[in-house]
C-alpha positions in Angstrom: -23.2 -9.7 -6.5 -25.2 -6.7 -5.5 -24.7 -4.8 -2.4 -26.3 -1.6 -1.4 -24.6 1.0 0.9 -26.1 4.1 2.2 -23.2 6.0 3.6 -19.3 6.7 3.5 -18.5 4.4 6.6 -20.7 1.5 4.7 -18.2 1.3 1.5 -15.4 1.6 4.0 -15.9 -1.4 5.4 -17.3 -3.4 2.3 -13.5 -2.5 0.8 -12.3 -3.8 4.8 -14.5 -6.7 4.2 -12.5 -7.3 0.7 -9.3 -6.3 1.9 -9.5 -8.9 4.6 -10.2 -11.9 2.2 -7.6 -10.2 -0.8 -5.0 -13.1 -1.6 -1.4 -13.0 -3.1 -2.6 -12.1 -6.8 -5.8 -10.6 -6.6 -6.3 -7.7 -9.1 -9.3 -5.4 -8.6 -11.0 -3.0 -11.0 -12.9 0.2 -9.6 -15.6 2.0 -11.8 -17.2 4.4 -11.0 -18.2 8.5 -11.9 -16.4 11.2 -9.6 -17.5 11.5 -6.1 -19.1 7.7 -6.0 -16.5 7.0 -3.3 -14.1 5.1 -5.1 -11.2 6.5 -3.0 -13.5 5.6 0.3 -13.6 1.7 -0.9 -9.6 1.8 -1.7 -9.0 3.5 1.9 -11.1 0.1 3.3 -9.3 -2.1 1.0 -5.9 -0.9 2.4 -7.1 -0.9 5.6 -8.2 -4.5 5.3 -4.4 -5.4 4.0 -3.4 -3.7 7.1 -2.1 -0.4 6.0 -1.9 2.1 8.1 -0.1 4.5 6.3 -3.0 7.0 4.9 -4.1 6.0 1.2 -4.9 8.7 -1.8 -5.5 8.4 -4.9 -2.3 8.2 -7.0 -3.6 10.2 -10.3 -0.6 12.1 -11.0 1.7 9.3 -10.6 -0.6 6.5 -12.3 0.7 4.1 -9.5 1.0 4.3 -5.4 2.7 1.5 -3.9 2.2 0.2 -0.2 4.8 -2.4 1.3 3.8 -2.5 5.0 0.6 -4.7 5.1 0.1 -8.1 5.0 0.3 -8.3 1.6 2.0 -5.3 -0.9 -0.9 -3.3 -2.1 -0.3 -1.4 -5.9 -3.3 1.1 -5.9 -3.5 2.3 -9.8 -5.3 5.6 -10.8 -5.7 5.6 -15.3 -8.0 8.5 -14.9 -5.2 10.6 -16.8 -3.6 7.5 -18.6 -2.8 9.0 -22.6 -2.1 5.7 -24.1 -1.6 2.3 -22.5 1.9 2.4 -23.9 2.1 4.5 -20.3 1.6 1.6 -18.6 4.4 -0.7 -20.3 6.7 2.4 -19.2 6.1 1.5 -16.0 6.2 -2.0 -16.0 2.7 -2.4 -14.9 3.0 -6.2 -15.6 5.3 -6.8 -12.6 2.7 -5.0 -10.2 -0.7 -7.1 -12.1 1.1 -10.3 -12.4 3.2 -10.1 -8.6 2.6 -11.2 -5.4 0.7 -8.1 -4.3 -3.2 -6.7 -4.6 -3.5 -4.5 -7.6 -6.8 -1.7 -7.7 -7.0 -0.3 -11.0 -9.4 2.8 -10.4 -10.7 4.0 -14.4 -9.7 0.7 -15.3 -12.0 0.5 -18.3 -9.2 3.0 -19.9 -7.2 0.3 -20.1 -9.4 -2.4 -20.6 -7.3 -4.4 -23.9 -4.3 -4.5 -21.0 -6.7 -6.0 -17.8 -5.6 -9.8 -17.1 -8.6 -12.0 -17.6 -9.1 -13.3 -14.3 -9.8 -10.2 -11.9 -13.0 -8.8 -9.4 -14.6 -5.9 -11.5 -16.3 -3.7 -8.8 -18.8 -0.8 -10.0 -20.1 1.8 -8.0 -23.1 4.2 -8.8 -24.9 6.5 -7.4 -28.9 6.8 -7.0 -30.0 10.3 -5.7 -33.6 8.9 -5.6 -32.2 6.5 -3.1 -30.8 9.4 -1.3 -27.2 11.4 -1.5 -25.0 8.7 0.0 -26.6 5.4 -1.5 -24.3 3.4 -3.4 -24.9 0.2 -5.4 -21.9 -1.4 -5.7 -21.4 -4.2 -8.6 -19.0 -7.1 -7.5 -18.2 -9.6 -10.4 -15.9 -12.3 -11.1 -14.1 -12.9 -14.3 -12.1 -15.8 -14.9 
């Protein structure tokens, strides 16, 4: 699935829009270049879960948790991921494999690790488009 947004408060609420439907389970990967918005969609995903508290990406400490939504929400940031030996050390099974969300941002760092059933989510850029088009890239894999 394709869908086209053409400003910041648009890829909010597609991640709302996700957020709201995210199950017990669900793991989400995030792809996407720096400045694409990744951290926008995650804010909508939380915000879908019904977090409040105010979301940022968790690069220095590889995972951010969030227990007060409907649903625990384990925001993941690999950007500066060495090895994925770093994410045994942190038990990163419990998080993919437990009753929360998971959103791996950079998860194609750690792509040998990634369970096989998870929502890969793209986002790109298109200046031609103008400065705040996204495509976003939604796909399945079971």
């Amino acid at each position: 699935m394709i869908i086209e947004t053409n400003n910041a408060k648009e890829t909010f609420e597609l991640g709302v829009q996700i957020g709201r439907e995210a199950k017990a389970g669900d793991v989400y990967t995030l792809v996407g270049d720096l400045g694409v918005g990744k951290t926008v969609f995650t804010q909508g995903l939380a915000k879908g879960l019904e977090i409040e508290e105010p979301i940022s990406s968790p690069t220095f400490t590889i995972v951010q948790v969030y227990e007060e939504g409907r649903l625990p929400f384990y925001h993941f940031d690999v950007y500066r991921i060495g090895d994925v030996e770093e994410m045994d050390e942190i038990g990163y099974e419990d998080y993919i494999y437990g009753q929360g969300v998971c959103l791996i941002e950079w998860s194609n760092l750690i792509e040998e690790i990634l369970p096989e059933k998870r929502r890969e989510i793209t986002i790109e850029k298109d200046l031609e488009k103008g400065f705040d088009y996204r495509k976003i890239t939604i796909a399945e894999r079971e």
